[in-house]
C-alpha positions in Angstrom: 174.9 176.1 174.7 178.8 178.0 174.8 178.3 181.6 174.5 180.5 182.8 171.6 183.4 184.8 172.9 183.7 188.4 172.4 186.7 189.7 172.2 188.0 192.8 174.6 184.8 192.0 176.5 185.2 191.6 180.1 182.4 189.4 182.4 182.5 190.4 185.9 181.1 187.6 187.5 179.4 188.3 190.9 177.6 185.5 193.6 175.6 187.1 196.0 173.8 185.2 198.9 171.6 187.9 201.3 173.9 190.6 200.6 171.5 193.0 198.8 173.2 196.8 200.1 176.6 195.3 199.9 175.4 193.7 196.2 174.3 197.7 195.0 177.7 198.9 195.9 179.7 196.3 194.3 178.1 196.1 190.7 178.2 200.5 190.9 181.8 200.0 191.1 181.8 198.2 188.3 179.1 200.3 186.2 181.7 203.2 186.7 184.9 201.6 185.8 186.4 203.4 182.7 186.8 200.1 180.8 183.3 200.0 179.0 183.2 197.0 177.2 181.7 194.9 180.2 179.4 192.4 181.4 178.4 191.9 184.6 176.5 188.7 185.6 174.9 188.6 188.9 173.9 184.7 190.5 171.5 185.1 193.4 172.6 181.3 195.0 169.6 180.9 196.7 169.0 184.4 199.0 166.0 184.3 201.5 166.0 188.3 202.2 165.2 191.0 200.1 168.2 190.4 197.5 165.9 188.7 194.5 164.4 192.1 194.5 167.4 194.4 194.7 169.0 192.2 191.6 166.0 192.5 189.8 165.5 196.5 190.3 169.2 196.7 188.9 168.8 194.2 186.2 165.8 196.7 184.8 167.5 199.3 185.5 171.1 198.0 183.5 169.3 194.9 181.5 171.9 195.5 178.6 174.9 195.1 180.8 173.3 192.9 183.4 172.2 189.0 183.4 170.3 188.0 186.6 170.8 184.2 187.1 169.4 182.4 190.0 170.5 179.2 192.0 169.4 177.3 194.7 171.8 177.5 197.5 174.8 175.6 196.1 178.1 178.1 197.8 180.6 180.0 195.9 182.0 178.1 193.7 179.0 176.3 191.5 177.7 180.3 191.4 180.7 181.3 189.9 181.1 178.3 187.7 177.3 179.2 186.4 178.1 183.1 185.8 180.9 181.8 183.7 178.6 179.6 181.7 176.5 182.7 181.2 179.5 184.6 179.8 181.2 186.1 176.6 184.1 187.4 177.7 187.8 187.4 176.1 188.3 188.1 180.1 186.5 186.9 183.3 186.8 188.9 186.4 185.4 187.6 189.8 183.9 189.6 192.2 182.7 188.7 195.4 179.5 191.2 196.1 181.0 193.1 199.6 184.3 193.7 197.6 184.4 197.0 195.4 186.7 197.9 192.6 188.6 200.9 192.2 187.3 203.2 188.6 190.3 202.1 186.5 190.9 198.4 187.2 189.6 196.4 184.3 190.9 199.3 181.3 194.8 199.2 183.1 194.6 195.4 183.8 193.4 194.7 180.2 196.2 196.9 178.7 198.4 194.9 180.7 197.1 191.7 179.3 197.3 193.4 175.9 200.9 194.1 176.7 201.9 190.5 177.8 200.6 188.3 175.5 201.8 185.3 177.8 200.5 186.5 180.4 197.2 183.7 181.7 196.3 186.0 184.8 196.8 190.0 185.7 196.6 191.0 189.1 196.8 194.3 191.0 196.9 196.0 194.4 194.1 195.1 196.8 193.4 197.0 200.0 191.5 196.2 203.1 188.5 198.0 205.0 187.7 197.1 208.2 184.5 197.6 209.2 185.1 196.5 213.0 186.4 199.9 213.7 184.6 203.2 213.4 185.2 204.7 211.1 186.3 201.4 209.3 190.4 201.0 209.0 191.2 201.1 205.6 195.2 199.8 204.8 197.0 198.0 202.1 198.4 196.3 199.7 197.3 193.3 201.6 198.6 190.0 201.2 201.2 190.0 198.4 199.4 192.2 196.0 201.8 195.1 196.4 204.8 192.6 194.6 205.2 191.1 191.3 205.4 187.3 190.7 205.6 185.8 188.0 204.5 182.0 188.8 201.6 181.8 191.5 203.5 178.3 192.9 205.1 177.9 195.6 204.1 180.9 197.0 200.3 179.7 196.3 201.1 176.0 198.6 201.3 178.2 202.0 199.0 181.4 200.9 196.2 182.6 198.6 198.6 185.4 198.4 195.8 187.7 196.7 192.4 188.4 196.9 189.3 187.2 194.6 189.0 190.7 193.4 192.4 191.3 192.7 192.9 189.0 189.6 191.5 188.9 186.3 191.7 185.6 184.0 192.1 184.7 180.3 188.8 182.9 179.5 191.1 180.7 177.6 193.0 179.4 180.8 189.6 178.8 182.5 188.6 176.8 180.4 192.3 175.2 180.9 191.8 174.8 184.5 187.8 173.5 184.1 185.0 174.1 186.5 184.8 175.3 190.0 184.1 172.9 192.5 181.2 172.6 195.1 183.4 173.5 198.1 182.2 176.0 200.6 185.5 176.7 202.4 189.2 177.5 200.2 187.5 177.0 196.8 188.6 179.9 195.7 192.4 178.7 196.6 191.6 175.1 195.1 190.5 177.0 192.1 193.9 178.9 191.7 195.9 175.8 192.5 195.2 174.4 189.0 195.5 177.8 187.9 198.8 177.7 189.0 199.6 173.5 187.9 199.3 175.1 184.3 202.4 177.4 185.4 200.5 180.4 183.8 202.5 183.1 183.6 201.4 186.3 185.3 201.2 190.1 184.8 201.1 192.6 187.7 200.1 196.5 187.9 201.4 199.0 190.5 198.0 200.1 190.9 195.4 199.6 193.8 192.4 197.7 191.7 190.1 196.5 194.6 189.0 196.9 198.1 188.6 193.9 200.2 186.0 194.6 202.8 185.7 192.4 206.1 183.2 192.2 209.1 180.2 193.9 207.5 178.2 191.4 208.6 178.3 188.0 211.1 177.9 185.4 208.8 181.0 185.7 206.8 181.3 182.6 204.6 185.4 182.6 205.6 184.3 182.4 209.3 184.3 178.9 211.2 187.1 177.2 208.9 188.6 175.5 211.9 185.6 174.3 213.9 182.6 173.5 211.3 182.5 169.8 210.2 181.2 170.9 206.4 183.9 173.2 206.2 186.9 171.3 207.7 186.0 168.6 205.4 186.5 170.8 202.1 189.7 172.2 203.6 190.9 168.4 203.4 189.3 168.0 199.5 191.2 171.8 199.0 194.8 171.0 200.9 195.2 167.3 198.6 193.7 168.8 195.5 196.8 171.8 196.3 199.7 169.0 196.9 198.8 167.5 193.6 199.0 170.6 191.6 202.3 171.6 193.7 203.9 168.4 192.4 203.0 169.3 189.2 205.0 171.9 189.4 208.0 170.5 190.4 208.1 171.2 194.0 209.8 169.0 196.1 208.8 167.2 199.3 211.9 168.6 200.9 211.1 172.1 199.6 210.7 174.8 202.5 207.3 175.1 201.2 206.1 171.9 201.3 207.6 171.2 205.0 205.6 174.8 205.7 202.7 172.9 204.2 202.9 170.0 205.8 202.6 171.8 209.3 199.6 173.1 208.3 198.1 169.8 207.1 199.3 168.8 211.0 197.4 171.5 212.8 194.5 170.9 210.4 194.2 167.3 211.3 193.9 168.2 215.3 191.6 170.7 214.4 189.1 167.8 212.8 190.1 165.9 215.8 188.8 168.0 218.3 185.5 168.3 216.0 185.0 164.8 215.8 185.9 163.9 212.6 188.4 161.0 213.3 188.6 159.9 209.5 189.5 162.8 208.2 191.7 163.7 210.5 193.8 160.7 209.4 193.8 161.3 206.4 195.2 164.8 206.7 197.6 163.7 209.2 198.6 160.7 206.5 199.2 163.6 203.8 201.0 165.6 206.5 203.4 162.9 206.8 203.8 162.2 203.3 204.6 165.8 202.3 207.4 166.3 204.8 209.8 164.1 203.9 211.1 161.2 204.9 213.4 162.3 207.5 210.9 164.5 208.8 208.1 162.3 209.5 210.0 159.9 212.0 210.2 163.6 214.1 208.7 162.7 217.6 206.3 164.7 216.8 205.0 162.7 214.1 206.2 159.5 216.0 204.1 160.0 218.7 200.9 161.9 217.5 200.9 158.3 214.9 200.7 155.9 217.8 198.8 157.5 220.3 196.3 157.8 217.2 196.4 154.3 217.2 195.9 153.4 220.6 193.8 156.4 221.8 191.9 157.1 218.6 192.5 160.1 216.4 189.8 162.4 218.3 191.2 161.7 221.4 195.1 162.4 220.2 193.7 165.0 218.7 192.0 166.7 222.2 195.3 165.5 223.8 197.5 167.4 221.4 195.7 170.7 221.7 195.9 170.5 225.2 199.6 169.9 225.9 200.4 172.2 223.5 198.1 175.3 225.1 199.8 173.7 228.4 203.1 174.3 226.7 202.5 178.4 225.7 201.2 178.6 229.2 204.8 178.6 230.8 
């Protein structure tokens, strides 16, 4: 059954998957924001280690604010799309559990909102720690977070130009948008792309709202995008799913962001190539072709890579293209 919405109330929705130290630190950035009409709902998707214990230590310990929900191992996005089943707020904030907020996000990016009427999405400054160095490198605003947009297309076809804790959503646009989808790789950017199909407007603050922390551990879900079969193949549901809501916006095939895109649809179909995923390599190379233009796709480039597909087969093109190309940056 919907939860009724609560107005002012913000959900902070958190996935966690055997992250149980980084999970603590998260949801006590959150317990100390200044903002105090919150929510926070934690989804265990399915942990093996000690994290079903640590979520339900701090769900007793903060069982008013907290909802402990629990999956079996389903990725990202169906753990999100649960936690925001599970919620009442007017907003939704969502926060991956290695990512910490700074004290005064939510109350400044909820006066914005308040401010901006229009306004689907409010964003802030995000900052990176590096955990790789020692002590860990901490610099920012990373991606685009340090500018204002207004519109997140057609920046959003070549970049997710922020970072999942940067942003905070009307619940009223994600219901718009509709459910996250079971993708275990860019779901997050898919996500945003009909975010973005809606033309939402945005509202910024010059303020840093969130750290983005990297390399705390081995296993980072955003690791292996361009050699695991699982995760190539969501990339390919993620880059149509992103032309379609591009064009929905009115962005042309001739557009320098679309011929940007379409390079990157190239290199991702000789990246399933070279893992043996012929099929899907065409079909990546087919959208690469179709979102360049029509000039553009009888390139030699394009010429070529088509018919030695053809004849050699796209793994073997695929193999070939790598290796003329490495041959190429050799000189």
């Amino acid at each position: 059954m919907k939860l009724k919405e609560q107005r002012g109330r913000v959900s902070i929705i958190i996935p966690v998957y055997n992250r149980s130290r980084q999970l603590k630190e998260a949801v006590m950035t959150v317990l100390l924001q200044t903002y105090t009409n919150i929510e926070i709902v934690i989804v265990d998707d399915g942990s093996s280690d000690d994290t079903i214990i640590i979520t339900e230590a701090i769900s007793k310990k903060w069982g008013r604010t907290i909802t402990l929900l629990r999956q079996e191992n389903s990725g990202p996005g169906p753990a999100r799309q649960l936690g925001t089943e599970n919620s009442c707020g007017e907003f939704i904030q969502y926060l991956d559990s290695d990512d910490l907020m700074i004290p005064n996000k939510v109350c400044s990016q909820v006066l914005a909102f308040r401010k901006d009427f229009l306004a689907g999405i409010c964003y802030g400054m995000s900052y990176q720690k590096d955990y790789s160095y020692d002590p860990p490198l901490e610099f920012g605003p990373i991606r685009s977070t340090g500018n204002k947009v207004l519109l997140l297309f057609p920046k959003l076809l070549n970049e997710r130009w922020w970072t999942t804790s940067s942003p905070i959503y009307r619940r009223s646009l994600v219901e718009q948008i509709g459910p996250w989808m079971n993708l275990i790789n860019e779901e997050d950017w898919e996500f945003d792309s009909r975010a973005g199909a809606t033309q939402t407007h945005l509202t910024w603050v010059s303020l840093n709202v969130s750290i983005r922390r990297i390399n705390l551990s081995k296993d980072h879900l955003s690791s292996g995008g361009s050699t695991n079969p699982k995760k190539l193949r969501d990339r390919i549901i993620s880059k149509h799913r992103l032309y379609r809501c591009a064009l929905a916006t009115g962005i042309k095939n001739n557009s320098p962001e679309m011929k940007k895109f379409a390079r990157e649809c190239f290199l991702l179909a000789r990246q399933c190539a070279i893992a043996g995923l012929a099929k899907e390599s065409e079909s990546i190379f087919s959208l690469a072709k179709q979102c360049t233009g029509f000039l553009r796709r009888l390139g030699p480039d394009y010429l070529i890579y088509q018919i030695l597909g053809s004849i050699l087969g796209w793994n073997q093109t695929g193999k070939l293209s790598t290796r003329l190309r490495d041959m190429v940056k050799l000189r």
